[in-house]
N, C-alpha and C positions, 0 to 999 in steps of 0.2 A: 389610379391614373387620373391628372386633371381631365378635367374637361373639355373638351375641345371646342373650339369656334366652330360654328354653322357658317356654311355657304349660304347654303338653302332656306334654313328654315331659322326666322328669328327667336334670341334665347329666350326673348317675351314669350310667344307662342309656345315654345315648348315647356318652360318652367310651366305654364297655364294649363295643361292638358294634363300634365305631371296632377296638378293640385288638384283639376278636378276629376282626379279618379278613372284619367281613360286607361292608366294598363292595367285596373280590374278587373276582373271577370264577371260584368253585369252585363250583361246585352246591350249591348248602344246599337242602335239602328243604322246612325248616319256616321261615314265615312267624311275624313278631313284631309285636305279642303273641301269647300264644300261641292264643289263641281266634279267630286271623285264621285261623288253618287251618281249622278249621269250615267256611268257606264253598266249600271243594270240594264237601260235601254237598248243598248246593240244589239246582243241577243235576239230583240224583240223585234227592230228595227231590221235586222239582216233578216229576218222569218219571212216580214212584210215584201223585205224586197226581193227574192230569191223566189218566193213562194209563185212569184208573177211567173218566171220561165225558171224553169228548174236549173239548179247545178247540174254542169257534166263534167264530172269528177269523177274517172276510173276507183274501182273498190282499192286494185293495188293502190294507186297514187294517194288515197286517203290513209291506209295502213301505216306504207312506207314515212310519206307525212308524221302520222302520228309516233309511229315509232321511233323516230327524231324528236320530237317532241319529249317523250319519256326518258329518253336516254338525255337530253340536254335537261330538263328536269332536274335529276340525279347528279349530271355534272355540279349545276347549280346550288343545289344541297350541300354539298359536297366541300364548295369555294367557301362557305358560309362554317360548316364548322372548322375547315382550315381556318379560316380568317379569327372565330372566337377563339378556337388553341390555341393561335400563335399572338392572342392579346391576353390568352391569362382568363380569359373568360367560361372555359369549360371543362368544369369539373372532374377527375378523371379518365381525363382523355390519355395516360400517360396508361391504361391499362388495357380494360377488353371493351368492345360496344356496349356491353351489360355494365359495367361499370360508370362508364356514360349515361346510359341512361337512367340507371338509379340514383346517380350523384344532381345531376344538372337540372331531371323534369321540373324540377318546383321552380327552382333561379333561373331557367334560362329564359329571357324576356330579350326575341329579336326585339321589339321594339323599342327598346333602351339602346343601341348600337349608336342612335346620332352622338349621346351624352357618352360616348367611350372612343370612339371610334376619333384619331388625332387627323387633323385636315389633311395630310398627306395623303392618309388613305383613303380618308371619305374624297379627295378627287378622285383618286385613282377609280373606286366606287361608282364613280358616277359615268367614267368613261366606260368602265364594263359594262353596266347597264345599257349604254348607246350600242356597243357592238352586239349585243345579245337583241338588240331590235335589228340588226343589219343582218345577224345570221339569220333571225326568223323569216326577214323580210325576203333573202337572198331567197330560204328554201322556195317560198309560194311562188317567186319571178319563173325559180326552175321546174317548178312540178309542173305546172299549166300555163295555157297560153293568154286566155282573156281576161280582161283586167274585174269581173264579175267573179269567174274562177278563183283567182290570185290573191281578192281580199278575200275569199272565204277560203282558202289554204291559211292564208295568214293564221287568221282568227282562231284556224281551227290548230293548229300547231301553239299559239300561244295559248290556247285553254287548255294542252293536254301538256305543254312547260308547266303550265303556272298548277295544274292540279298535281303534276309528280313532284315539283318538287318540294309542296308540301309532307307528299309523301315520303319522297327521299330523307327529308328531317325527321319525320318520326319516325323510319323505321332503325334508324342510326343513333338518333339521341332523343329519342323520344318526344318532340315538339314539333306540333303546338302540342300542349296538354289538352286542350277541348277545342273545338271550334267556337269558343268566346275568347279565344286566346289571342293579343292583340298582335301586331304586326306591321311592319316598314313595309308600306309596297312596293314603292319608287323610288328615288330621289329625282326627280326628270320632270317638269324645273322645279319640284319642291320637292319634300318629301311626302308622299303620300302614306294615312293611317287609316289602317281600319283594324276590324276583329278579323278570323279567320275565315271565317264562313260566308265574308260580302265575297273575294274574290274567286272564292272557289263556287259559289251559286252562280257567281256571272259566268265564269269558266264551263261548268257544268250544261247553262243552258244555252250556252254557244255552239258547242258540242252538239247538243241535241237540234238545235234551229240547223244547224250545216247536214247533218245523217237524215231528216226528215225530209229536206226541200231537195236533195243530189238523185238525178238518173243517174244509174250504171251506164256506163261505157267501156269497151274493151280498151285494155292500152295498147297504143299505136308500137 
């Protein structure tokens, strides 16, 4: 398949990342661009600021939350190896999971999908990615009332998205191969790159900064 035109990200830049070896598996520390590192802070950041008055965040209202989260996770997973099936990109898929996954672990490299992926789609792409911020966003408006509550629902429902549906890829096609495994994180307004293991530490310890800082409360 040619190549398709970027919206987002210039073919300079990515031909560039190409050559210097970011879809390797060597540990690279920093996330592209470069203001995607920032978001190891929140985590640290929402600790600071929660830790002043506690969350009150019913135990259901966090579960429920979360179990949205997991299940949208999975959806997610999901669109993603629809989307490489039906470009021809995964292996196998014409048989059983296990065929999948022994065919594809080595080649499948989300992070090659800008260099495949034909403009039509990567719009289409880019507007999923909007409404999947509006459904997260919708859930935290309806779980709770204060607007302190509501960003830590957010945050906490997008860290348990963003660490299922890593999970949903590997347990379906096997990927990522390791947590050095590279990865498209966004396109929203660029494409965002990193290895696997930057967004699932910030996920992880977002998760954990929200469960430490929340008084129980009964639900109303």
């Amino acid at each position: 398949m040619a190549k398709a035109p970027s919206l987002y990200l210039g073919d300079r830049w990515f031909e560039s990342i190409l050559a210097h070896n970011y879809f390797m598996n060597d540990f690279l520390l920093f996330a592209q661009p470069w203001w995607v590192n920032f978001l190891i802070i929140i985590p640290f950041f929402a600790y600071c600021l929660w830790r002043r008055e506690w969350l009150v965040i019913a135990k259901w209202t966090l579960i429920i939350s979360g179990l949205f989260g997991i299940a949208f996770g999975f959806v997610e997973a999901s669109v993603v190896v629809y989307l490489r099936a039906a470009m021809g990109l995964l292996p196998g898929y014409g048989g059983t999971l296990s065929d999948v996954a022994n065919l594809s672990t080595d080649i499948y490299q989300q992070a090659q999908i800008l260099s495949e992926l034909p403009k039509s789609l990567l719009i289409i792409e880019f507007f999923r990615e909007a409404a999947a911020m509006i459904m997260l966003l919708s859930i935290s408006l309806l779980a709770v009332k204060s607007l302190r509550e509501r960003w830590a629902i957010f945050l906490w429902t997008f860290a348990t998205w963003d660490i299922f549906y890593y999970v949903g890829l590997w347990s379906t096609v096997r990927w990522p191969s390791s947590l050095l495994t590279p990865d498209v994180l966004f396109l929203i307004p660029v494409p965002w790159f990193s290895q696997v293991w930057f967004p699932i530490l910030v996920s992880a310890l977002t998760m954990i900064a929200v469960v430490i800082t929340r008084k129980d409360v009964k639900n109303s």
